[in-house]
Each structure stands twice: as C-alpha cells, then as structure tokens.
C-alpha positions in Angstrom: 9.3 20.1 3.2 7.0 16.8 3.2 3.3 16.8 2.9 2.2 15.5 5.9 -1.2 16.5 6.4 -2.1 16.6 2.4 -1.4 14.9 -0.5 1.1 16.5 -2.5 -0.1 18.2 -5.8 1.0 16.2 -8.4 -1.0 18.0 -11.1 -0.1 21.8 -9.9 3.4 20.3 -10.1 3.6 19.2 -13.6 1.3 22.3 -14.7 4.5 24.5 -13.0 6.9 22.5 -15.0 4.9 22.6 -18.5 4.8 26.2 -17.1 8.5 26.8 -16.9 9.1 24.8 -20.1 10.7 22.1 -18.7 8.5 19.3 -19.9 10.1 19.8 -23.5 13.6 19.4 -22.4 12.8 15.8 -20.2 10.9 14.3 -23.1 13.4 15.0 -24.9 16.5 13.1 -23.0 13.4 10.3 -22.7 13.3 10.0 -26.3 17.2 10.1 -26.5 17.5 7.2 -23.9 14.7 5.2 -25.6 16.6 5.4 -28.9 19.6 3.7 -27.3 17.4 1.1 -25.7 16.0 0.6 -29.1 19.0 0.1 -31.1 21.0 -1.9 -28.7 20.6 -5.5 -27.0 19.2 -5.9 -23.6 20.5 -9.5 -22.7 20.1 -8.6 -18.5 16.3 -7.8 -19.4 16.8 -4.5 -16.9 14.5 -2.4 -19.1 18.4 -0.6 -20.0 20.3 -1.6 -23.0 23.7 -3.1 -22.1 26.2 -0.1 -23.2 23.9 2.0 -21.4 24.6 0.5 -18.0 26.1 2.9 -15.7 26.3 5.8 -18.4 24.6 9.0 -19.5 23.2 9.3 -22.5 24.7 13.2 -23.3 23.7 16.0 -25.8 26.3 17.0 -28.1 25.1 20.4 -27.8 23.3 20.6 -24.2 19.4 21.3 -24.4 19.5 24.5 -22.3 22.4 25.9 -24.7 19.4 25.0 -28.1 20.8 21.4 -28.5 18.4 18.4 -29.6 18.5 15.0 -30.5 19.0 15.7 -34.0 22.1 17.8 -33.0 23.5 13.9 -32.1 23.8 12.0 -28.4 26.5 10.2 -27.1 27.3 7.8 -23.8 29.5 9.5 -21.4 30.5 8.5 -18.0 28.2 10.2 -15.4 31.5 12.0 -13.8 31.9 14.0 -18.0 28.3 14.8 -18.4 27.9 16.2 -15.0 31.2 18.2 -14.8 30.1 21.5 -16.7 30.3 24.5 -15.1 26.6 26.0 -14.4 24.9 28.9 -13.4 22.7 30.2 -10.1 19.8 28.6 -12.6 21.7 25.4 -12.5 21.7 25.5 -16.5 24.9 24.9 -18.5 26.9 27.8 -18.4 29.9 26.5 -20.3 30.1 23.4 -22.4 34.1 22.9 -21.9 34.1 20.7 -18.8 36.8 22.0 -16.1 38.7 18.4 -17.1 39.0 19.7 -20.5 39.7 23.2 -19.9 42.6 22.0 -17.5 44.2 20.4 -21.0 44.4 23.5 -23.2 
C-alpha cells in the first residue's frame, strides 16, 4: 500500500533489513557486480561493463545456501539465475535449476 498521507520510513525500512540480515547479502552481489565493472571495458559509458549487458552476475554457490564472492561468480542469462526452485521464504531451495534437472 502507498504512503499517501506520510512519507514513507526510509530509515525504519533499512533498520528492518539490517534487522533481518539482508543488508549483508545485497552488499555482497554489489561488490560482485562492481568487480565485473572493474575488470571489464565500458565502451557505451552506461555505468555497466559491456559483457554485463543484459546478464546476472550469479553465485556459484547462492548466498542464502553460505555462498560468497570468494566461493566464485559467473554471468548467466537472467532466465538460468532465476530458474531455481525456492521456498515459501523465497530463498533458494535447490541449486539444480528445473532446466538442468529435466537433463539427468
């Protein structure tokens, strides 16, 4: 629902995600997207490096499963990294996409 008659609580917001520990898991694809931006050229000057356009940057071993950047990223197609199957939570539940299981 929209704050109409208030401003919305921008500050109670972020102190319900720092909360709920999901500030660590957001920096954390940050840093993994800036990395890629770092080590690869930008020649469209979007703020995105080039082999980043249209892609996700994905965790070898997803964050809510105790993944992290030193674990290793890699560029998928946003129609891989979003095809896990997930909980009620919306967290990972399995790290075999459907796609993949289909194959075996």
């Amino acid at each position: 629902m929209p704050y109409v008659n208030k401003p919305r609580p921008y500050k109670k917001e972020y102190q319900q995600q720092v909360a709920r520990g999901e500030s660590d898991e957001r920096l954390e694809r940050q840093r993994a997207r800036e990395n890629i931006d770092k080590k690869n050229p930008d020649r469209d000057k979007d703020g995105r490096a080039d082999v980043r356009e249209g892609k996700d940057v994905a965790h070898r071993m997803a964050l809510s499963k105790g993944g992290s950047n030193k674990n290793g990223v890699r560029l998928e197609s946003a129609s891989v990294n979003r095809s896990f199957k997930r909980g009620s939570n919306h967290k990972v539940v399995s790290e075999v996409s459907t796609r993949e299981r289909k194959k075996k």
